[in-house]
Each structure stands twice: as C-alpha cells, then as structure tokens.
C-alpha positions as a Python dict, from the first residue, in 0.01 Angstrom:
ca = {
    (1, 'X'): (0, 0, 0),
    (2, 'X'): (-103, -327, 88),
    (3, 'X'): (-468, -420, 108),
    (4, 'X'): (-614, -624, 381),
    (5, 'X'): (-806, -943, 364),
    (6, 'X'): (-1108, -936, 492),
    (7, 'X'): (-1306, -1208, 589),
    (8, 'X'): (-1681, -1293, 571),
    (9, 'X'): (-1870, -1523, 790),
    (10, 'X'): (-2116, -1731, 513),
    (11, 'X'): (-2322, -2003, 635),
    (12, 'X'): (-2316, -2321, 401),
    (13, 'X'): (-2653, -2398, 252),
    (14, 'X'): (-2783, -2685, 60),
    (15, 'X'): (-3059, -2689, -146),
    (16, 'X'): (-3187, -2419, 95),
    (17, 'X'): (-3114, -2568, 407),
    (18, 'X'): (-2834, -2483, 649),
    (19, 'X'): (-2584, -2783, 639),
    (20, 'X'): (-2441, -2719, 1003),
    (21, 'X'): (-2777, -2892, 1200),
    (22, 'X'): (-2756, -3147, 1003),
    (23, 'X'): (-2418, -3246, 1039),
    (24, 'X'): (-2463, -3170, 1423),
    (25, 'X'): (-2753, -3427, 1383),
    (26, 'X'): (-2504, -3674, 1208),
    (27, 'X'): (-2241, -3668, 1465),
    (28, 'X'): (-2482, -3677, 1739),
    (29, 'X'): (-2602, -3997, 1619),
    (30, 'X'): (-2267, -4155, 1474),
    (31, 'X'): (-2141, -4088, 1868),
    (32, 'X'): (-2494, -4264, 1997),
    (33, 'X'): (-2441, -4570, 1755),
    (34, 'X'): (-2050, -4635, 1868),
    (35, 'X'): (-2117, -4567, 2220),
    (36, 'X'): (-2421, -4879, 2177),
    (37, 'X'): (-2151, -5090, 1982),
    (38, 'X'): (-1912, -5016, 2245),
    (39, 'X'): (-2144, -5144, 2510),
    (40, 'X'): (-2190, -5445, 2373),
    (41, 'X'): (-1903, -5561, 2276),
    (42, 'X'): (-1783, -5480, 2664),
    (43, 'X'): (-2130, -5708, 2750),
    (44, 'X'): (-1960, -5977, 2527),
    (45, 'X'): (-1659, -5974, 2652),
    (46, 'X'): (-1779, -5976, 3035),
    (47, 'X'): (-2016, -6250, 2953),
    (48, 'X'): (-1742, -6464, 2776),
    (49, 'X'): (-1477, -6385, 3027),
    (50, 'X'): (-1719, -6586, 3303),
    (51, 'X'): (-1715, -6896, 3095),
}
C-alpha cells in the first residue's frame, strides 16, 4: 500500500519573527522606490525633450 504525503502549512520564522511581513514590507518599498525612479527619469526625459 502506498502511503500518502501529507503536507503541513509551517510559517518561516527568524530569530522569532515571522519572515512573511517583512518581506511584504520589502517589496512594498522596492515597488515605491522604482515607481519614484521611474518618475523621474520620465520628468527628465520630458524636460530634455523641450530643449
């Protein structure tokens, strides 16, 4: 008879901290910071496109 896996949900810790907020909080901000660099390069590019 074969025996099933079974799987277990197991939240990653880290020195006693759940690891999942944080790397929320880390993509969060990563998408924040490109979305800024984004803008201005696009300001650069309008304001040396007029020149």
């Amino acid at each position: 008879m074969t025996k099933l896996a079974t799987t277990t949900t197991t939240t990653t810790t880290d020195a006693g901290s759940r690891t999942d907020r944080r790397v929320l909080k880390r993509v969060l901000i990563y998408m924040v910071a490109t979305h800024v660099f984004l803008g201005f390069l696009a300001l650069l590019f309008e304001l040396g496109g007029r020149g």
